[in-house]
N, C-alpha and C positions, 0 to 999 in steps of 0.2 A: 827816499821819499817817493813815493808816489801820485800820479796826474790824473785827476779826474770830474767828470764835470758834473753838475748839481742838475737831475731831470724833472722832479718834480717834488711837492712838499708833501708829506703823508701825517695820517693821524697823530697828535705828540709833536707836531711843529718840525721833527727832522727831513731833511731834502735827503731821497736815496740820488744812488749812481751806480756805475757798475764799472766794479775792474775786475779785468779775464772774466768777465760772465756772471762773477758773483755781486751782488749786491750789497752795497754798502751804506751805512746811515750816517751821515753828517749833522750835529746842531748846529746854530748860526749860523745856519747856509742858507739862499735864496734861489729858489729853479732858475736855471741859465748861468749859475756864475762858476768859474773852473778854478779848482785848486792842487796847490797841493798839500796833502794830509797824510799823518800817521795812524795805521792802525791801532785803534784803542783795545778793541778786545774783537776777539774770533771766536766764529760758533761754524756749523757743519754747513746752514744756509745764507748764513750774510757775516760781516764785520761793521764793528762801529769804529770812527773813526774822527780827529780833531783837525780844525783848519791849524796848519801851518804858516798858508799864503796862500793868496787871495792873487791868482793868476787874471783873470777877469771876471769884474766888479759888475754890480749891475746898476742899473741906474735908480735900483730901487732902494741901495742900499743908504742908511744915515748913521749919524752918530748918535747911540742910544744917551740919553736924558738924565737915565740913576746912574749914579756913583756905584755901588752895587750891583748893577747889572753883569749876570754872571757868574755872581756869588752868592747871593741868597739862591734861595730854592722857587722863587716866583715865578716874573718875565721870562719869558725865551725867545719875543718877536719883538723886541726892541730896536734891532738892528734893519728892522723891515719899515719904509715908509707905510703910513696910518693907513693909507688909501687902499694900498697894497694889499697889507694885512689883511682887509675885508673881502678881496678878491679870493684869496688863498685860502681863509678859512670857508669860502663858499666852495670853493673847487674840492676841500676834503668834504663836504657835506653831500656835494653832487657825485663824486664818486663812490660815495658808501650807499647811495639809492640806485646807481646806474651797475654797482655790483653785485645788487640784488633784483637785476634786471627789470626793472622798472624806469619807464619815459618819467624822468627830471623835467618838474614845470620852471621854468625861468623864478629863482630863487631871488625875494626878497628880502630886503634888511631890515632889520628891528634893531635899529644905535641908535648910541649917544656920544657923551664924552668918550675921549681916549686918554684921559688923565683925570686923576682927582675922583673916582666914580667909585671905589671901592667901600663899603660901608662896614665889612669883614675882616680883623686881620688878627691870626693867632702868633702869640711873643712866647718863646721859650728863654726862661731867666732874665726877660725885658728886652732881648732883640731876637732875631730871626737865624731860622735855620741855614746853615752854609746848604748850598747845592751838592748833593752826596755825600753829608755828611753831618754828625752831630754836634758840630762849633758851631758857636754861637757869633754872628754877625748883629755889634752893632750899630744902632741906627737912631738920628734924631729927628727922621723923616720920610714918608714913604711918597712919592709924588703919582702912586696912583690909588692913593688910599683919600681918601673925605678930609674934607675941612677940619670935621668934626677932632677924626683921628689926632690928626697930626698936629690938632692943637695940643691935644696930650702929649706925645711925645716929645712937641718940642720945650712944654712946660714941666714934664716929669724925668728928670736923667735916667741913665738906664740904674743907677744904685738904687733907685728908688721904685721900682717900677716894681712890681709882685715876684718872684722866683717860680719859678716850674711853669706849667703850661698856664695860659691865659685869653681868655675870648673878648675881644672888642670889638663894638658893636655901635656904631655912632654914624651920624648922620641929624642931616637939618629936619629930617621928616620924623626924628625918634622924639617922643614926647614926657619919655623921665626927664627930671632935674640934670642939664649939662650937657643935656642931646648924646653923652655915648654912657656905654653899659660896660662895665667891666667883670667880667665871669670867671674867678680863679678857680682852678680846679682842686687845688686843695685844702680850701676851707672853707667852713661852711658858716651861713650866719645866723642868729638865733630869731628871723624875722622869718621862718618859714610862715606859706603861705599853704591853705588845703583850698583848692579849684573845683569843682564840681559839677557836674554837665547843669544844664538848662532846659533839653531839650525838650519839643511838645508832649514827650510820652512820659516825661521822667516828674510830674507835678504829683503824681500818688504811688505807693506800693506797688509795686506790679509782679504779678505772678508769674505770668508765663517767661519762659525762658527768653523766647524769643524778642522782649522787649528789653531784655537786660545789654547792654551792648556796650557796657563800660562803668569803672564804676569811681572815677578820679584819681588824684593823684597827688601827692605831696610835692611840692615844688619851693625852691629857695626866691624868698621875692627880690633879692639883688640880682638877683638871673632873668625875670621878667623882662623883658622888652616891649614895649607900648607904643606903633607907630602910626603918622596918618599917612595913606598909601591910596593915592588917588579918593580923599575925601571918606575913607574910612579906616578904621580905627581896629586894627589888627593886635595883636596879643603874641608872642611866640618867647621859648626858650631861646636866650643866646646861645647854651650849650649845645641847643638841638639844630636841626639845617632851615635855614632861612636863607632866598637869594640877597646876594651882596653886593648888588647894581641895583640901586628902587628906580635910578629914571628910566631904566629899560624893563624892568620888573610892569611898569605902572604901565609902558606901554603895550606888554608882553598882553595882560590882562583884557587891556581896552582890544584888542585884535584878535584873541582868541571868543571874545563874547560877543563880536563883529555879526550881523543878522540873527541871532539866537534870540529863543525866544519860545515858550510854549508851557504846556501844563509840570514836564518832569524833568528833572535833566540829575543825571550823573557826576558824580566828582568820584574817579579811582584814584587810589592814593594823593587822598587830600590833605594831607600833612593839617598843616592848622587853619586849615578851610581858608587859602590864600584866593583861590578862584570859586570856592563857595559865595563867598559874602557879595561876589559880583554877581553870580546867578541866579542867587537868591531875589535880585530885582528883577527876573527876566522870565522867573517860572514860578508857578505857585507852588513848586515843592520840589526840595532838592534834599538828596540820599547821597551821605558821604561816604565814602570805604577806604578806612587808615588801620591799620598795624600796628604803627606803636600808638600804645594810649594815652601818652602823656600830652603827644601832637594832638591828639583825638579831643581830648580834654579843652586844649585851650581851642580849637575850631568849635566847641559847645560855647564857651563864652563869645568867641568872635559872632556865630551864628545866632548869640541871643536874642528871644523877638521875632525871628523869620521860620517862615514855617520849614521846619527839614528835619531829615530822619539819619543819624552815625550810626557804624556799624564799626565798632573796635575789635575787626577781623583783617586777617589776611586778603589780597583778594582772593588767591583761590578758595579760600574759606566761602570767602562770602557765597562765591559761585558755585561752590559745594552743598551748602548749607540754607542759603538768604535770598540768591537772587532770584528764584523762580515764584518763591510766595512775594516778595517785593513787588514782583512785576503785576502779580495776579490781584494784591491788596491796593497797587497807588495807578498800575497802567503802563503802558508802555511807554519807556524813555522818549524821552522827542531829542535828547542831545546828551552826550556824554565828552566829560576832559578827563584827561586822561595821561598824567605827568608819575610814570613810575620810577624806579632807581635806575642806576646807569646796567645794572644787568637786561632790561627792559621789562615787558609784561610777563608774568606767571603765564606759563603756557597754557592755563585751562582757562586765566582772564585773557587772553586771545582770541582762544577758540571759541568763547560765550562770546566776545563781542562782535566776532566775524557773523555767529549765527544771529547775530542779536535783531539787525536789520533797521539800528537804529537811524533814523536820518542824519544825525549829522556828528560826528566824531570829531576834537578838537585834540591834538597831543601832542605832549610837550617831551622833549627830550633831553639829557646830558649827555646825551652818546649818539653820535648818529649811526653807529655800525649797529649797536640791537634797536635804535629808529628806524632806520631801512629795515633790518630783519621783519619786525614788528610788521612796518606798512605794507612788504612783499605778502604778508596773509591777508592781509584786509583788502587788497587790489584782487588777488588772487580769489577770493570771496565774494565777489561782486560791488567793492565801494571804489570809488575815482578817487586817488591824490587830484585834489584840487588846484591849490593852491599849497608853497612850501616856503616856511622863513628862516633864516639864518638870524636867531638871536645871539645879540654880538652881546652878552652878558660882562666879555671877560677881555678887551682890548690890551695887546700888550703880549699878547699868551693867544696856544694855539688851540686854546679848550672851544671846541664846536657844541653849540646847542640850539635846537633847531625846535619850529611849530610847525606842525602840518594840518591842513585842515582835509577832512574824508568825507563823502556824501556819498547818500544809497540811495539810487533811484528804485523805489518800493514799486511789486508789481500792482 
């Protein structure tokens, strides 16, 4: 066996160490405590490896809460005190902006609950995936899953629960019949729904190309999802991506549209216009730019009634093709948000937003390693990280996702 001691927590929740030099990846582990452990697997620059024993303990550590913890594919910071956990996940947030050399502003919290908070949870054959592996673990209870859930669960056994993959989607703020959504993926219902934008350009024919920017979609209406999210009344596919924390979602929202305000503002990759419908009170006209168009689709319905313009483009597309007459036909943005996939921004939506010289930039992140990338161009560019928040979306887990706010001091 081997002796070694736990230095710090890195991206992915594991604590490295170093034995003879080389570095090594421990899960379950917590910076400061020393074990000893077997190598799991060997590569050329590091090994991973499993606790054995727990030589000294920290005082952080507790007795994790699920029965499961360990074996499903979820939690991996269960064994870390709640308080803790929030420190740890800020210290990997501040190290992925401080390794893209940029001054880290004193990182705030955006939580909630540390239990019961999950409004998302996918069942293969009615319970959960084993951790590195395709067994099925199951389960009559998830304790960081919604009221909602886990009334199902405890009221549906697993023989009876759907077979193959499944989306649940519940919650007190979800406003179908039973407050959750059940999404199987392999069959379909004969209540299809067709959706169809709304928007202010789309009430006649239109010719030019440039007004065409989507054109609906087929959607199964057991898959709808209908919630109220801070007083409004949201639309989204279960099967598609919606966050799965709403009391921190709700505040995520209220913080990022914190002094905003003016004639235009921006939403890049606006999924189904989740922070549209907020901005839409705060400017007389807001330009959405999404990808996929079936998200694009229901942010037309979400957006219906307020004045704004979709673009069911890429961004770089749009940047390519859209942004320069947008700017020239509506004005210059007065704010833009800005919440791309965990790869980060398209490198030419970057580069337009660096030159763009908008006042005030809002961005939301799943990754803070292409968030710091991202932000080192916009500093670099002439905007100030302002203010930076650790959105605690996912307590439990060491998934980091972060808001940062940017400002241009215009000459």
């Amino acid at each position: 066996m081997t002796t070694v001691k736990a230095e710090k927590i890195v991206a992915g929740g594991d604590c490295m160490g170093k034995v003879n030099g080389k570095n090594v990846f421990i899960p379950y582990s917590i910076p400061g405590e020393t074990y000893e452990i077997e190598i799991t697997k060997s590569f050329r620059d590091y090994d991973t490896a499993r606790i054995t024993k727990i030589l000294e303990k920290s005082e952080h550590r507790v007795e994790p809460f699920c029965p499961l913890y360990g074996i499903c594919g979820g939690c991996n910071m269960q064994h870390i005190e709640s308080g803790y956990q929030v420190e740890l996940r800020k210290a990997i947030l501040k190290e992925a902006f401080e390794r893209e050399g940029m001054e880290c502003p004193e990182i705030e919290v955006i939580g909630g609950r540390d239990r019961g908070y999950r409004a998302r949870i996918q069942l293969t054959d009615g319970g959960f995936n084993e951790r590195g592996s395709n067994r099925i673990v199951s389960l009559e209870e998830c304790p960081v899953a919604t009221d909602a859930i886990n009334a199902y669960l405890k009221s549906t056994p697993q023989e009876r629960r759907p077979r193959g993959r499944v989306h649940l989607f519940g919650d007190e703020r979800v406003m179908n019949e039973g407050g959750i959504i059940i999404a199987d993926e392999r069959t379909k219902d004969d209540g299809s729904i067709r959706i169809s934008g709304a928007g202010e350009r789309r009430k006649s024919k239109v010719k030019a190309k440039r007004n065409v920017h989507f054109k609906g979609t087929m959607m199964e209406s057991k898959n709808v999802c209908s919630l109220s999210l801070a007083g409004k009344k949201i639309d989204f596919d279960v099967k598609g991506f919606f966050q799965s924390n709403l009391e921190v979602l709700e505040m995520t929202a209220a913080k990022a549209m914190e002094n905003l305000g003016g004639k235009n503002a921006l939403d890049m990759y606006s999924g189904c216009g989740t922070f549209s419908v907020f901005l839409a009170d705060r400017f007389e006209k807001t330009t959405l730019v999404e990808h996929n168009r079936d998200a694009l689709v229901f942010a037309e319905t979400n957006m219906a009634g307020k004045r704004h313009e979709s673009y069911g483009q890429s961004g770089e597309r749009w940047v390519e093709s859209s942004a320069e007459q947008c700017v020239r036909q509506n004005g210059t943005f007065d704010a833009a948000i800005v919440d791309p996939p965990r790869q980060g921004m398209e490198k030419k939506v970057c580069q337009w937003l660096c030159s763009s010289k908008i006042g005030q930039i809002r961005s939301v992140s799943c990754n803070a390693s292409t968030h710091a990338r991202d932000a080192a161009y916009l500093v670099k560019a002439g905007y100030t990280l302002e203010r930076l928040y650790l959105l605690d979306f996912y307590p439990q887990t060491a998934h980091t996702e972060s808001l940062a706010f940017f400002g241009y001091l215009k000459d």
